[in-house]
C-alpha positions in Angstrom: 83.9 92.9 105.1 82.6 96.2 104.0 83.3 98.4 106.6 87.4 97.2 105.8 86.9 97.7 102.3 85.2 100.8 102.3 88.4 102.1 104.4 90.6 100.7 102.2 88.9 103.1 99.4 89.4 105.9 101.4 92.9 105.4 101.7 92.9 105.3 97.3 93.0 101.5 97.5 92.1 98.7 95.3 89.0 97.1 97.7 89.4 93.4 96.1 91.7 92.0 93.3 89.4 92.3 89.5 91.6 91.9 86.3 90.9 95.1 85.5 92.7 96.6 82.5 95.3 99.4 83.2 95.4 102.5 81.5 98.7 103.8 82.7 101.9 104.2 80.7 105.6 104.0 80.4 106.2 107.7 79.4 106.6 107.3 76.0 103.2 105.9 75.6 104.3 101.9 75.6 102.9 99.3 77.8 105.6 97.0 78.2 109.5 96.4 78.2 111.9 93.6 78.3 114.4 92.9 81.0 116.6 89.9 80.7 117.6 89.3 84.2 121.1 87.4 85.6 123.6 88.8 82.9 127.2 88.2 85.3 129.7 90.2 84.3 130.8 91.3 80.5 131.3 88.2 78.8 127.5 87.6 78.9 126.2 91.2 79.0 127.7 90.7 75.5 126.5 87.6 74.6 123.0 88.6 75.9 123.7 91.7 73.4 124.6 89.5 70.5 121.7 87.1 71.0 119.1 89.5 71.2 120.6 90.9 67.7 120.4 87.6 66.0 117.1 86.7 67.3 115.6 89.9 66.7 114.6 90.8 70.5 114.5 94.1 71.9 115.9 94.1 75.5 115.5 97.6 77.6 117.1 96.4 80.7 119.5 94.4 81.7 119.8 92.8 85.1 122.5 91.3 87.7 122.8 89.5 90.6 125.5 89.3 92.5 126.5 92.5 92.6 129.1 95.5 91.9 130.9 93.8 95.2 132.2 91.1 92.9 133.3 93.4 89.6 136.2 94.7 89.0 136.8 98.0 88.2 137.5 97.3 84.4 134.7 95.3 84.6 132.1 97.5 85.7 133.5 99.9 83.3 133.2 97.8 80.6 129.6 96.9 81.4 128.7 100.1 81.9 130.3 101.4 78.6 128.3 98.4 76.8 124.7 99.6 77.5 125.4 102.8 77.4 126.4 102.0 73.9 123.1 100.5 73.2 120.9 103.1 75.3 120.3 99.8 76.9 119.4 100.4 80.9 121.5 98.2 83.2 120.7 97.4 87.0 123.1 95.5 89.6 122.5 94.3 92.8 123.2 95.9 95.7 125.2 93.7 97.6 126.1 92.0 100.3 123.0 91.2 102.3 122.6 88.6 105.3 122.4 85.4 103.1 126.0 86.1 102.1 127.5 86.7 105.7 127.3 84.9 108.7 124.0 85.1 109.6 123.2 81.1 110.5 118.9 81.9 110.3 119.3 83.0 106.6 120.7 79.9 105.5 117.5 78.2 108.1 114.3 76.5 107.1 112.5 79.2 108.0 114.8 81.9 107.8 114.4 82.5 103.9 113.3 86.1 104.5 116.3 87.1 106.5 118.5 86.5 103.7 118.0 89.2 101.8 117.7 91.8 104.4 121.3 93.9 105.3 121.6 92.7 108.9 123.3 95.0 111.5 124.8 98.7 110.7 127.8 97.5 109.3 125.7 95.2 106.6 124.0 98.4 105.7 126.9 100.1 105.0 128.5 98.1 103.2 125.4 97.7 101.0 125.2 101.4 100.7 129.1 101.6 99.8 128.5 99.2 97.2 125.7 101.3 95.9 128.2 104.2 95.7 130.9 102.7 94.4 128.4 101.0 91.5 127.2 104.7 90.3 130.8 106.1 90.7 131.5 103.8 87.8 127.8 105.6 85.7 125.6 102.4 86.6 122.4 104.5 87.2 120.3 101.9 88.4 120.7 99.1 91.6 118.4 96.8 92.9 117.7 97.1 96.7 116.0 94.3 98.8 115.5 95.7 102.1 113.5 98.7 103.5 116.0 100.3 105.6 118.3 100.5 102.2 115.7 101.8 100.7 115.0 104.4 102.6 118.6 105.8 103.5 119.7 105.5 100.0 116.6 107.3 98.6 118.1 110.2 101.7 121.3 110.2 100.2 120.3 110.8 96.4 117.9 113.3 97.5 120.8 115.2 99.4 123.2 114.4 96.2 125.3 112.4 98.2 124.4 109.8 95.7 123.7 111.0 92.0 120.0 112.4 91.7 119.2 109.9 88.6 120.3 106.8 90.2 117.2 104.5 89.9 116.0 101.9 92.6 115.0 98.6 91.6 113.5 97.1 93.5 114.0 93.3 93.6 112.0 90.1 93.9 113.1 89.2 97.4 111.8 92.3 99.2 108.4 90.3 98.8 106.1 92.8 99.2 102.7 90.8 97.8 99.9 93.7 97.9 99.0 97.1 97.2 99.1 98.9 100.6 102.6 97.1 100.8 103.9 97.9 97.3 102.5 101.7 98.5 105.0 101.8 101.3 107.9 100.5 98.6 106.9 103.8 96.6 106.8 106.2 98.9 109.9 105.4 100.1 111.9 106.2 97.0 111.6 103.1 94.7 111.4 103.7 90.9 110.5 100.3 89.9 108.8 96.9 91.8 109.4 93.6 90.9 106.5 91.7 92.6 106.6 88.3 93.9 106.6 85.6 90.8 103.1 83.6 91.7 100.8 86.8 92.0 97.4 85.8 89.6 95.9 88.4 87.2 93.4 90.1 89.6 96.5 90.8 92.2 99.0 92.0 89.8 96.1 94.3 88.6 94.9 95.5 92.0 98.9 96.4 92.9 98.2 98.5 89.8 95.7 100.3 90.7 97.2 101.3 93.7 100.7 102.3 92.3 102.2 104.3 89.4 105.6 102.4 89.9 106.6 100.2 86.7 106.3 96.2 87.6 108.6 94.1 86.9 106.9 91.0 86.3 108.9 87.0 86.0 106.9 85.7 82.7 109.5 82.4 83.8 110.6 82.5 87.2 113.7 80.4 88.2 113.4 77.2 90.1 114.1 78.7 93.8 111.3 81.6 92.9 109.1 79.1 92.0 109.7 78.1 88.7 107.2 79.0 86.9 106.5 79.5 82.9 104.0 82.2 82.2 104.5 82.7 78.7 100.7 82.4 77.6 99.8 84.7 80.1 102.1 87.5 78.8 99.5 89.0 76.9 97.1 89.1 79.9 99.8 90.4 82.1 100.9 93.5 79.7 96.7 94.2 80.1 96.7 94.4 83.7 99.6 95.4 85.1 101.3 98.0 82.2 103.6 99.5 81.9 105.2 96.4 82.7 109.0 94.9 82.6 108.3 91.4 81.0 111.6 89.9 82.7 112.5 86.8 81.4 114.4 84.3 84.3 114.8 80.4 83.3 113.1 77.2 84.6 115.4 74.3 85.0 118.7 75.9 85.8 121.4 76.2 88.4 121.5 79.3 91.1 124.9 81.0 89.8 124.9 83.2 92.7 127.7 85.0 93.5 128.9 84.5 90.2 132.5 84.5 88.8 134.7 83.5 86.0 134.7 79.7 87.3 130.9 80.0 86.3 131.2 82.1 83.0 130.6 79.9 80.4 127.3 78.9 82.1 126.6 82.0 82.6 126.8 83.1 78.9 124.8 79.3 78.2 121.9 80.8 80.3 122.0 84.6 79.2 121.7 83.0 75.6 118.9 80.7 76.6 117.2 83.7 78.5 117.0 85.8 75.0 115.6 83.0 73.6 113.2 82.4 75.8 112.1 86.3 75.4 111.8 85.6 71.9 109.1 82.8 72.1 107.2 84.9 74.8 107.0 87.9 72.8 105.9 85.8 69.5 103.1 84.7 72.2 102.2 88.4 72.7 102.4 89.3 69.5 99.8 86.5 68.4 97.2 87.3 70.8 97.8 90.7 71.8 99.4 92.4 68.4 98.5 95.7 69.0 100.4 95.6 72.6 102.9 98.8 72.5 106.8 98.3 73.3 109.2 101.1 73.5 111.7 101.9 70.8 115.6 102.8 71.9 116.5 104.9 73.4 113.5 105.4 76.0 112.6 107.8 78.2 112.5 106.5 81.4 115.4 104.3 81.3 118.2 104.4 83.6 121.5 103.9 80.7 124.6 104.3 82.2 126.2 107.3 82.6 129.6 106.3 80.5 132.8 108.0 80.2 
């Protein structure tokens, strides 16, 4: 095996996967921020907002997922006006993809990777009209699934033909798993990477070492993404892999996805729960990492809506 890792080094590769501890930053010095992911429309962006006051959490980014598609126009105006209030970054989805249209293999066995892809050139338009439409109402940040969005999108803000400080997130369903991969994600435009929820200390670090990109890390991963609850590990992680988005999902609850006012009082149920959630992961991180640096708001770095 040395001859393949020996070429891996010369390509600035990690050449296996040690828990190293990462010296990079956020650019205001922190380590770590918080994202509360699945916050569907208004009602519980503000409930989210609310929760987080009473429980004393600090949340950097907020997170949706099923897209500007299925917001109205006073609703993305109103969500957009909300963060921006609160210097607070939000990030929809870009939507739809091929496990919304008629694609029969997405919805297959074995066809779970197809479903988040944009299938077909009218798909990837109407992924990248979605994406327009979503910063037209000053959302500066979207997350993107598949590579060919990715890469046309990342064209368009370069030529202005989207706004130059729209931010990609990158979401969990791309699935991109190690560093050469996670490379490819960066040089292709992305500003964040959220890495696939079951990735142990030594591969989260190695993804590290091989990319400057935030990660955006599930501490508790919903059932469907494997459901798993990593709030011991928190601590651990924020060495490794910072500067980190600890992102806080929620084990033991339904897929609300696409979302809608038939949903919303589950969805503000979960949002709440999520914040709470963050609070007992972070009182986990304070315990046994206390010196572990967060960023104070507003942040540099953060993609707040552009409001107004």
């Amino acid at each position: 095996m040395r001859q393949t890792r020996d070429f891996l080094r010369s390509l600035g590769l990690p050449t296996d996967d040690t828990a190293a501890t990462s010296g990079k930053r956020f650019p205001d010095g922190a380590q770590y921020r918080v994202e509360i992911p699945s916050t569907e429309g208004p009602e519980v962006l503000d409930a989210v907002l609310a929760e987080a006051d009473a429980r004393g959490v600090l949340v950097h980014r907020i997170s949706q997922g099923s897209g500007g598609m299925l917001l109205t126009d006073d609703e993305l105006a109103a969500m957009a006006s909300a963060a921006a209030e609160r210097s607070v970054e939000l990030s929809l989805f870009a939507r739809p993809l091929a496990g919304w249209g008629t694609s029969a293999m997405a919805v297959s066995s074995g066809g779970a990777p197809v479903a988040a892809q944009a299938r077909g050139t009218e798909q990837l338009v109407h992924v990248l009209e979605d994406i327009r439409r979503t910063a037209e109402f000053g959302i500066r940040s979207v997350l993107v699934t598949d590579l060919g969005v990715l890469k046309v999108a990342s064209a368009m803000r370069e030529a202005g033909d989207l706004p130059t400080d729209l931010q990609f997130k990158i979401s969990v369903q791309m699935g991109l798993a190690n560093p050469a991969s996670v490379r490819i994600a960066e040089d292709m435009g992305a500003d964040t990477y959220n890495v696939p929820t079951d990735l142990s200390l030594g591969q989260l670090a190695a993804i590290r070492a091989a990319t400057d990109l935030p990660l955006d890390i599930y501490v508790e991963a919903p059932d469907d993404m494997g459901g798993f609850v990593r709030h011991f590990e928190i601590a651990e992680i924020v060495r490794v892999a910072a500067p980190v988005y600890v992102k806080f999902g929620l084990r033991n609850a339904p897929n609300i996805y696409p979302s809608g006012s038939h949903l919303t009082s589950t969805a503000v149920a979960l949002g709440r729960e999520r914040v709470r959630r963050a609070q007992l992961g972070l009182g986990l991180l304070a315990r046994y990492s206390a010196d572990a640096i967060t960023s104070a708001l507003p942040a540099e770095g953060l993609a707040v809506p552009v409001s107004g």
